[in-house]
DOZAMAR-482517 format. One record per atom (N, C-alpha, C): x, z, y; atom name. Coordinates in Angstrom, 1 decimal. Atoms other than C-alpha are relative to their C-alpha. Last residue first. Example, Ala and Ser with C-alpha at 12.3 -4.5 7.8 and 13.67 -1.06 7.14 Angstrom:
% DOZAMAR-482517
c1	c3	c2	atomo
-0.9	0.0	-1.1	N
13.7	7.1	-1.1	CA
-0.8	0.8	1.1	C
0.9	0.0	-1.2	N
12.3	7.8	-4.5	CA
0.9	0.0	1.2	C
//
This chain:
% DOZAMAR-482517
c1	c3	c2	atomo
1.0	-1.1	0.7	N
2.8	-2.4	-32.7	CA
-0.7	-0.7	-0.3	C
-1.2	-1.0	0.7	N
4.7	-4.1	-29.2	CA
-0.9	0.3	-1.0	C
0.1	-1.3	0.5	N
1.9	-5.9	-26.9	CA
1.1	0.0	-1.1	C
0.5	-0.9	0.9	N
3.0	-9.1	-25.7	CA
0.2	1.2	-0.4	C
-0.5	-0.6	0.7	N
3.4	-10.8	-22.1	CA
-0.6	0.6	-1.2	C
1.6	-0.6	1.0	N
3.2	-13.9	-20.9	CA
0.6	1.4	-0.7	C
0.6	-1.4	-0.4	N
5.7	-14.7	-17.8	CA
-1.2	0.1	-0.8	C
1.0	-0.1	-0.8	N
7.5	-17.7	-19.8	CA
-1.0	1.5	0.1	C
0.7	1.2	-0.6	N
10.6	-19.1	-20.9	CA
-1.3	0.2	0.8	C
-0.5	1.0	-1.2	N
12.5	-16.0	-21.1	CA
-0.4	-1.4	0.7	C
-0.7	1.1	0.2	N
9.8	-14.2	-23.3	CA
0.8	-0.9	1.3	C
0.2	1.6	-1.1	N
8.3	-11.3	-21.9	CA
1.6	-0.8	-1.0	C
-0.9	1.0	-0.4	N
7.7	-8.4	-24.4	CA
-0.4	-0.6	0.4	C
0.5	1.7	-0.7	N
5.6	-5.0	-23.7	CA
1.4	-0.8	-0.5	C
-1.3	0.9	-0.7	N
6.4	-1.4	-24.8	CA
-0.8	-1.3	-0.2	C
0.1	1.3	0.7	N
3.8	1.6	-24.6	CA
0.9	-1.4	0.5	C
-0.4	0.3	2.0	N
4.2	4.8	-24.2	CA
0.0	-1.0	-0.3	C
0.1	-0.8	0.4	N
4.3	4.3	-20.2	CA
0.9	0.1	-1.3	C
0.7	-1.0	-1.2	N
4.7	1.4	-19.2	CA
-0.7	0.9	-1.4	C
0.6	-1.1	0.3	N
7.8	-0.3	-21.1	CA
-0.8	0.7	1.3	C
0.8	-0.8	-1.1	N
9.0	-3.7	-20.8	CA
-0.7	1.3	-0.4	C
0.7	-0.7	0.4	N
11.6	-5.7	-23.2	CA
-0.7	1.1	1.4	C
0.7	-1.2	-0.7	N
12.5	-8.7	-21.6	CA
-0.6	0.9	-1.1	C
1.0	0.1	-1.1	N
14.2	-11.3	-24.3	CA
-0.5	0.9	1.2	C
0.2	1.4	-0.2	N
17.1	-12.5	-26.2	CA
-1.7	-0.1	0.5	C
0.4	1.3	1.5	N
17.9	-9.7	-28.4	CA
-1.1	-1.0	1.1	C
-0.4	-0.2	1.0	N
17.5	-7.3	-25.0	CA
-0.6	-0.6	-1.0	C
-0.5	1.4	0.7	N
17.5	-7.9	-21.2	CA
0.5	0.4	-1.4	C
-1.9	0.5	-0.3	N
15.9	-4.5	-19.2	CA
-0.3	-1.4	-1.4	C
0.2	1.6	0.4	N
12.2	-3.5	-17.8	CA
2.0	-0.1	-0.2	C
-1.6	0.9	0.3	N
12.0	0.0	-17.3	CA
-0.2	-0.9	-0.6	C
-1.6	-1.0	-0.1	N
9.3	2.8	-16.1	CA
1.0	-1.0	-0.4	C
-1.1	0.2	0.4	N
6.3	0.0	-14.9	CA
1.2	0.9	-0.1	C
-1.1	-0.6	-0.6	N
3.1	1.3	-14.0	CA
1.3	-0.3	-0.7	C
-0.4	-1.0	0.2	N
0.4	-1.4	-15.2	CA
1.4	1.0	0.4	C
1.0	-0.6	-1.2	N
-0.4	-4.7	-15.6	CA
0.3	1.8	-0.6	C
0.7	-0.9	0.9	N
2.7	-6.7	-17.4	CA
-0.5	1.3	1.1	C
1.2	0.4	1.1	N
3.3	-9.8	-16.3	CA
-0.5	0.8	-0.5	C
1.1	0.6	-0.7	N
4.9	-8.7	-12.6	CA
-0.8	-0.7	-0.8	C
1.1	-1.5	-0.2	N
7.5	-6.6	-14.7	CA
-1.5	-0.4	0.8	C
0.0	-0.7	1.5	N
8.7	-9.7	-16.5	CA
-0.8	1.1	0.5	C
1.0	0.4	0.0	N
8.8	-11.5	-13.1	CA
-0.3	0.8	-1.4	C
1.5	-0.2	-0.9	N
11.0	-9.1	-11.6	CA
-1.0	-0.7	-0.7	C
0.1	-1.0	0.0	N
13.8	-9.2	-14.4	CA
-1.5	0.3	0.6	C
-1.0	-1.1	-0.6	N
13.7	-13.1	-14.2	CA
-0.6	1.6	-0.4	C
0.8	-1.5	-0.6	N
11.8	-15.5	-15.9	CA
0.8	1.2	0.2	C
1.0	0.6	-1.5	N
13.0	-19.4	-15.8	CA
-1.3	2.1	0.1	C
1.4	-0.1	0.4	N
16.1	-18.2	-17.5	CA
-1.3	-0.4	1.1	C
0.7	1.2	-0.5	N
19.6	-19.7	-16.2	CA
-1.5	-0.1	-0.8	C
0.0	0.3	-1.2	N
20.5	-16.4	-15.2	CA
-0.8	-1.4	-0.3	C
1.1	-0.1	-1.0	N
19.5	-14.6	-18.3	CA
0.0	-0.9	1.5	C
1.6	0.0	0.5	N
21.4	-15.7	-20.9	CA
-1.0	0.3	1.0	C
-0.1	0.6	0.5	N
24.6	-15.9	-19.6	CA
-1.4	-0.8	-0.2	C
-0.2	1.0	-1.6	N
24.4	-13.0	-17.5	CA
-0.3	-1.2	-0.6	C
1.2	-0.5	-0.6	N
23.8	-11.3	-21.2	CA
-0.5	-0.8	1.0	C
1.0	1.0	0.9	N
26.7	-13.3	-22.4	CA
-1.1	0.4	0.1	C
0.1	1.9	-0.5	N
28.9	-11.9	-19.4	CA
-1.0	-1.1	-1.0	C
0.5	0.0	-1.1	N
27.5	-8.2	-19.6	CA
0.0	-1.9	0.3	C
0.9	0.8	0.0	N
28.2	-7.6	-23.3	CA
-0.5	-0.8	1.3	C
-0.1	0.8	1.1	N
30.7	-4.9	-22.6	CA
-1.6	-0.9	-0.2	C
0.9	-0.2	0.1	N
31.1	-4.2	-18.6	CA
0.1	-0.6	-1.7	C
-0.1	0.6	1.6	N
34.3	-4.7	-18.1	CA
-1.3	1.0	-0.6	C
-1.0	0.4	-0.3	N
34.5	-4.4	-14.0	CA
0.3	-0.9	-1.5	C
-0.5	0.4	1.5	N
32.0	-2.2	-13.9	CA
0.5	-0.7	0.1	C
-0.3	1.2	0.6	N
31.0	-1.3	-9.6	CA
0.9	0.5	-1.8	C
-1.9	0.0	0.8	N
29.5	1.7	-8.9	CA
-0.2	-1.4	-0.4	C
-0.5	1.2	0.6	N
26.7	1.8	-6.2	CA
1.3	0.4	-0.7	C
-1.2	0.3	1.0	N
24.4	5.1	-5.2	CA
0.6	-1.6	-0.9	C
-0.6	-1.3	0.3	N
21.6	6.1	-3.3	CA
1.2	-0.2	0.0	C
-0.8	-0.1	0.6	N
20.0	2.7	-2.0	CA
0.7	1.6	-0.3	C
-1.4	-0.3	-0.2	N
16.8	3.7	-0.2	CA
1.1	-0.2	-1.3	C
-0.6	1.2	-0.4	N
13.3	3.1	-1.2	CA
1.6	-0.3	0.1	C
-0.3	0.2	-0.8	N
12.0	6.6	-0.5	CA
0.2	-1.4	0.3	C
1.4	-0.6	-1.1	N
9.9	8.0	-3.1	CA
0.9	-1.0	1.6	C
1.2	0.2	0.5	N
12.1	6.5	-6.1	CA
-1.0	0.2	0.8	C
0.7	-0.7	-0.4	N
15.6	6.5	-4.3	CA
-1.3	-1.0	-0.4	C
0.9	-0.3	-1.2	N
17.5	3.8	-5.9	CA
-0.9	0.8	0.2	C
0.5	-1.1	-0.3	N
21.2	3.9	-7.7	CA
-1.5	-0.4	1.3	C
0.4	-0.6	-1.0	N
22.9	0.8	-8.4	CA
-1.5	0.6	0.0	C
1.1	-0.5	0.0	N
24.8	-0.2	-11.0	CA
0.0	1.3	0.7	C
0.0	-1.3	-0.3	N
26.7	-3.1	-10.8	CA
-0.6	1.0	0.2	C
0.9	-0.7	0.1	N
28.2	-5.1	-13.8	CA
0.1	1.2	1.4	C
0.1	-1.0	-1.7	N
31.4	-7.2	-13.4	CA
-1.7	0.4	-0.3	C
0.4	-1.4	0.8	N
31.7	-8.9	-17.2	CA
-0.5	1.2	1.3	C
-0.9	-0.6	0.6	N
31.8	-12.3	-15.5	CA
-0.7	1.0	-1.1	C
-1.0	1.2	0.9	N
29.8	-12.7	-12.9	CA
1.2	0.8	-0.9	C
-0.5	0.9	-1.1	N
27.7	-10.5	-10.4	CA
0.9	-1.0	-0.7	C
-0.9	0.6	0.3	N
25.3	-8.3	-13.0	CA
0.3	-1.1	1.3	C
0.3	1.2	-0.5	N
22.7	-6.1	-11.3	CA
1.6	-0.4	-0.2	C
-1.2	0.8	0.2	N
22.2	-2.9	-13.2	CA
-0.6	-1.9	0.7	C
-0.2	1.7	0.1	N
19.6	-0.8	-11.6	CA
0.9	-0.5	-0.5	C
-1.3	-0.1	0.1	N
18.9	3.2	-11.7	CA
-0.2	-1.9	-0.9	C
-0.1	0.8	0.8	N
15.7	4.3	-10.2	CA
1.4	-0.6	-0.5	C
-0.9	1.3	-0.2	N
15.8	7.5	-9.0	CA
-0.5	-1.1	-1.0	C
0.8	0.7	-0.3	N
13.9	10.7	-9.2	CA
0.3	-1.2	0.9	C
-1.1	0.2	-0.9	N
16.6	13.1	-10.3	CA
-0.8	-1.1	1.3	C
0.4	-0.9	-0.9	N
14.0	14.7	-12.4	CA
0.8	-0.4	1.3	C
-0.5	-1.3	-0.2	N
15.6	13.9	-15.6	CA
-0.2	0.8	0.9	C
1.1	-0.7	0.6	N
13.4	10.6	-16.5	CA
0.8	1.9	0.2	C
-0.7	-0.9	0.5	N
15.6	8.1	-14.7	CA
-1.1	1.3	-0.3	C
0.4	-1.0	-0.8	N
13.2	4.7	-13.7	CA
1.1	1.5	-0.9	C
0.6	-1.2	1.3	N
15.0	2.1	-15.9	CA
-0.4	1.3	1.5	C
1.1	-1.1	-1.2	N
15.8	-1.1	-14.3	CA
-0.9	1.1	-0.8	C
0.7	-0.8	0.3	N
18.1	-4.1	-16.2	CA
-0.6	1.2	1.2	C
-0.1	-0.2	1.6	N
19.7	-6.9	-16.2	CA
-0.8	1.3	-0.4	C
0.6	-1.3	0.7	N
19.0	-7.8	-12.8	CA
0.1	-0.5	-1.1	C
1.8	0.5	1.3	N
21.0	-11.1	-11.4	CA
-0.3	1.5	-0.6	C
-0.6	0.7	1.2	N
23.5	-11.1	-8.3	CA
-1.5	-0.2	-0.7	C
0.4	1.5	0.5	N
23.3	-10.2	-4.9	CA
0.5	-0.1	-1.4	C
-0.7	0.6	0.6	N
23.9	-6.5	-3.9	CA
-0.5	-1.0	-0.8	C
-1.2	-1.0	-0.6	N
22.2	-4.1	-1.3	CA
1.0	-1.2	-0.4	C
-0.6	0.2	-1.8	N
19.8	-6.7	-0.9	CA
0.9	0.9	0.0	C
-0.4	1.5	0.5	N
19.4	-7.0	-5.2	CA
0.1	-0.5	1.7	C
-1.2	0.4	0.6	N
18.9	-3.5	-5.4	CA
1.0	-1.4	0.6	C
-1.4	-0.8	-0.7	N
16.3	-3.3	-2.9	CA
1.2	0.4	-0.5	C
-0.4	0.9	-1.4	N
14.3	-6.2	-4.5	CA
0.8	0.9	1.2	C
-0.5	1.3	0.7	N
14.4	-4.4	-8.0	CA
0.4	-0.8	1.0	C
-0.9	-0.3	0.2	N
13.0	-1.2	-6.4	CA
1.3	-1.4	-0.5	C
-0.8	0.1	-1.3	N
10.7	-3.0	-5.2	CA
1.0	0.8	0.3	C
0.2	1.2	-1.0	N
9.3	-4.3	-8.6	CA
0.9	0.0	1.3	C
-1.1	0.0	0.6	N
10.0	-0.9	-10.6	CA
0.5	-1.7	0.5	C
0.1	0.9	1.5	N
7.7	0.4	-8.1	CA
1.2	-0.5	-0.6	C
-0.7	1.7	0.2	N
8.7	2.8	-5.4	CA
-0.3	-0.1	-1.4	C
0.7	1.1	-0.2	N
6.2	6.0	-4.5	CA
0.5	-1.9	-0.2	C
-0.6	0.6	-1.1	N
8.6	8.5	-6.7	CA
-1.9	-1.0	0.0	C
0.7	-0.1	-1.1	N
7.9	10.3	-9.7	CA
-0.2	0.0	1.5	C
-0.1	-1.2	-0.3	N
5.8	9.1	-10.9	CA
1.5	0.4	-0.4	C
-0.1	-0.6	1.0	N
5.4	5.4	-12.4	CA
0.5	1.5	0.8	C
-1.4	-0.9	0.4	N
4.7	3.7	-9.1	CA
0.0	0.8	-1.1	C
-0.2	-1.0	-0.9	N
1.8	0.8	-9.2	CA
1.3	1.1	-0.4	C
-1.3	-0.6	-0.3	N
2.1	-2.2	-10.7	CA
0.4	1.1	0.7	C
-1.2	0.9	1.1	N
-1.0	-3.2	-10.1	CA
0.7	0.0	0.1	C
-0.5	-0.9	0.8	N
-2.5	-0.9	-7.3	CA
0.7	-0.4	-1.5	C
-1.5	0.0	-0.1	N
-2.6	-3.3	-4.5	CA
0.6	0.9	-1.6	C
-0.2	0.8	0.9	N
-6.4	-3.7	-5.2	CA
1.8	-0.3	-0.2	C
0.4	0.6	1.0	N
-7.0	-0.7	-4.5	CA
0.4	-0.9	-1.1	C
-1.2	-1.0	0.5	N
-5.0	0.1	-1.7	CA
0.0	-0.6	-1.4	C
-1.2	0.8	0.1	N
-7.2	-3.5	-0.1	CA
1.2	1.1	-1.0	C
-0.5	0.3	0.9	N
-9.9	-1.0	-0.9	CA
1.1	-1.0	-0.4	C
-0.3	-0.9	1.2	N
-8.9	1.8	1.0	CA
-0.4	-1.0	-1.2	C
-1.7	-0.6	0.1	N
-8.3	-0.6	4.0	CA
0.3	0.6	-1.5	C
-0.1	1.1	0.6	N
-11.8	-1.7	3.5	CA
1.2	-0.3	0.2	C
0.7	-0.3	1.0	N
-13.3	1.8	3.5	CA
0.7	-1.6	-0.5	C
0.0	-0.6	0.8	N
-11.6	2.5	6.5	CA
-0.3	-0.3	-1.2	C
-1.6	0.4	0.1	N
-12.6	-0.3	8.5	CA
1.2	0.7	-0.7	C
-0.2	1.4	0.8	N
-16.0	0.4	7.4	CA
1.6	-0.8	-0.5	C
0.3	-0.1	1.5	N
-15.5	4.1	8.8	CA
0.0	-1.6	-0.6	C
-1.4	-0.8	0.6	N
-13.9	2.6	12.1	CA
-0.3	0.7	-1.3	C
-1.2	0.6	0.7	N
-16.8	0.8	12.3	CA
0.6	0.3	-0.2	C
0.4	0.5	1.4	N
-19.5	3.6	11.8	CA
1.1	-1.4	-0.2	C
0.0	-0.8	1.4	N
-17.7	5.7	14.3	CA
-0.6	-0.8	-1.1	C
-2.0	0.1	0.3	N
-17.7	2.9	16.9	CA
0.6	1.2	-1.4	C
-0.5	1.5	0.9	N
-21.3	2.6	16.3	CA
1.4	-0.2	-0.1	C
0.3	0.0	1.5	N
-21.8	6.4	16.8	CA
0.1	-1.0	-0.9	C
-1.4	-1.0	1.1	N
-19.5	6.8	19.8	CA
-0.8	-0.5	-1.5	C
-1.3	0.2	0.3	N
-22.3	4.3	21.2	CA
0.9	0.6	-0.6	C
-0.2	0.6	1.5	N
-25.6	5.2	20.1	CA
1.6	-0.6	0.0	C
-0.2	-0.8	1.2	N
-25.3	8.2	22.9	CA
0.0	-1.0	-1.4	C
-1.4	-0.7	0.4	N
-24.7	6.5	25.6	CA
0.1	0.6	-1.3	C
-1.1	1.4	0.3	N
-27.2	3.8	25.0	CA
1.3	1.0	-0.1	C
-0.5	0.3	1.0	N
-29.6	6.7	24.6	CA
1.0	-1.0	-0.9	C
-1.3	-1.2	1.0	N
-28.6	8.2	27.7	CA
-0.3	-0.5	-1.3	C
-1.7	0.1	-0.5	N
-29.0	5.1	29.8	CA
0.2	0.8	-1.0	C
-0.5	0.9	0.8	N
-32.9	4.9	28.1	CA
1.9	-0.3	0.0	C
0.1	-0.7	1.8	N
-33.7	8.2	29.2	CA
0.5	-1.4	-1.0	C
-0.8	-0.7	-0.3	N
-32.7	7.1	33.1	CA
0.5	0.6	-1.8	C
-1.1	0.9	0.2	N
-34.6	3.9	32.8	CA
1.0	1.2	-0.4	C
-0.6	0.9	1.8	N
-37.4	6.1	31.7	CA
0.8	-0.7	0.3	C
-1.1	0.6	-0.3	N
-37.3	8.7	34.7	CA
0.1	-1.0	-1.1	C
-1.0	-0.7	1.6	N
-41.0	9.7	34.4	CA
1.4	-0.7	0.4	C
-1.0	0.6	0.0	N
-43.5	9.6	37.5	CA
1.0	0.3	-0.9	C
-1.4	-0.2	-0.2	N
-46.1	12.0	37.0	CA
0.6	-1.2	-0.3	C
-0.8	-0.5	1.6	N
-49.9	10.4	37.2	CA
2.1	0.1	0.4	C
-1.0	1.4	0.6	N
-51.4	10.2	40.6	CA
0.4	1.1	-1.1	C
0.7	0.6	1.6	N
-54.5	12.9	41.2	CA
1.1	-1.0	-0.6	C
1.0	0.3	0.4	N
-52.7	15.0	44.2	CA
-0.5	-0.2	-1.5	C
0.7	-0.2	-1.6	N
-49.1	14.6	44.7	CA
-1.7	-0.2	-0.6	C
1.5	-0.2	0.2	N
-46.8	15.4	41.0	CA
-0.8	-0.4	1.4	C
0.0	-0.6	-0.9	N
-43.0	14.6	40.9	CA
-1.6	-0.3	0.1	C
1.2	-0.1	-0.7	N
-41.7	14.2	37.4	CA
-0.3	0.4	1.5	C
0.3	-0.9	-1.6	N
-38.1	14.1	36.2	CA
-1.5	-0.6	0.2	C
0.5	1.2	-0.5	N
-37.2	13.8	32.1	CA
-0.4	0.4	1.4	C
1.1	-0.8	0.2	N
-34.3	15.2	30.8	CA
-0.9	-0.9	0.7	C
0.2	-1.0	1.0	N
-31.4	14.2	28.9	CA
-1.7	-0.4	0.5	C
0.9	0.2	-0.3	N
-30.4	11.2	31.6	CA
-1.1	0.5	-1.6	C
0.4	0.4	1.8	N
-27.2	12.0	30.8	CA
-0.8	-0.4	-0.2	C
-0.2	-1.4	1.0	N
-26.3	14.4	34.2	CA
-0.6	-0.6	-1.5	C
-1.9	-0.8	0.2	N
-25.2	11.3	36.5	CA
-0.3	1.1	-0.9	C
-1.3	1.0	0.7	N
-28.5	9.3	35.2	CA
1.3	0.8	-0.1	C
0.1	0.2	1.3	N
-30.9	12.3	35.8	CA
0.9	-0.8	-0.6	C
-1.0	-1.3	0.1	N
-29.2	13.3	39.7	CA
-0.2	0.1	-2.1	C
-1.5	0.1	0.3	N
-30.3	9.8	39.9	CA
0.7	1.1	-0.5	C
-0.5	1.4	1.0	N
-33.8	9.5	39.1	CA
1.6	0.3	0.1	C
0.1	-0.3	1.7	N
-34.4	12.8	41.1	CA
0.5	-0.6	-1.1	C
-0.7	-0.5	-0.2	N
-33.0	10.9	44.4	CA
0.2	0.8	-1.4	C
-1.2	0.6	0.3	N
-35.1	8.2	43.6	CA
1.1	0.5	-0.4	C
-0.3	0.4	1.5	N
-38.0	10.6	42.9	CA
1.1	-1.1	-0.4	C
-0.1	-1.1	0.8	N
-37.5	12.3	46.0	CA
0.1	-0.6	-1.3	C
-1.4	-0.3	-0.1	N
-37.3	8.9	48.2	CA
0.8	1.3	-0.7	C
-1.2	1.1	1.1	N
-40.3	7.8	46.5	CA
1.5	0.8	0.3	C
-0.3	-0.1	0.8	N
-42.0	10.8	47.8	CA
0.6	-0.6	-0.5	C
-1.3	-1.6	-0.1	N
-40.9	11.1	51.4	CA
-0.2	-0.1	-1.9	C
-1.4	0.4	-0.1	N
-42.4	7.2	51.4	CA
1.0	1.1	-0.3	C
//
């Protein structure tokens, strides 16, 4: 009876410390008594952190490819804004119609928007390339070409944005010229026709 109550007592002082080790208590010819529930607690403790570390890596891995696949139309350098959401933070500072969107190549690292409002009124608006942020708005007033431009583009069935959303690849400037989207990634220039988001190679 004195021994059980030693190797219960043993048994436990092995659970509260990890149940690392193993406890024996010897009398005579009997075979040592081993703590195995005690060695089995610690290896449940121990596979756990490691399964929670292998999801959290998975969940990782499948975040990194969701980035992946986001990466069409990704930022032309050197800002993290596309020429896409740059295009849709223009167009909430100020409602009208894009005419054009040229990432600025000076280092200023802006995008620089024209969003026609009627008329010849042209306005062009300044957007932080890493940040998103409006910078800068001037309004034109006599804008030359601007109202038969507007003209032409508004009641098109392919807007500024969808022009850059046909052509795969980092977009530096999509603008409205001779009567269609011209697109440029990189070195290389792209048209979109106003009737439809298909685009052709240039050359």
């Amino acid at each position: 009876m004195k021994r059980n109550a030693v190797i219960a007592a043993l048994t436990a002082v092995a659970v509260i410390g990890g149940g690392a080790a193993a406890v024996a208590v010897s009398s005579g010819d009997e075979a040592p008594a081993t703590a195995a529930s005690a060695d089995r607690v610690g290896l449940v403790s121990e596979q756990g952190p490691t399964a929670t570390a292998d999801r959290d890596d998975d969940q990782d891995d499948d975040r990194d490819d969701r980035d992946d696949r986001d990466d069409k139309g990704a930022a032309a350098g050197p800002g993290n804004v596309t020429a896409a959401q740059a295009i849709a933070a223009a167009l909430k500072h100020t409602s009208g119609t894009v005419l054009s969107a040229d990432l600025d190549d000076d280092g200023d690292a802006r995008w620089e928007i024209e969003v026609a409002t009627g008329g010849s009124t042209v306005h062009e608006i300044d957007v932080d390339s890493t940040s998103g942020k409006v910078l800068r708005a001037e309004t034109d007033r006599d804008e030359d070409d601007a109202a038969a431009e507007l003209a032409a583009v508004k009641g098109a069935k392919v807007s500024a944005r969808d022009a850059v959303d046909a052509v795969d690849g980092a977009v530096t400037s999509v603008e409205f010229d001779d009567g269609r989207w011209e697109v440029e990634v990189g070195e290389t220039d792209w048209t979109v026709p106003l009737d439809a988001p298909r685009a052709s190679r240039e050359g």
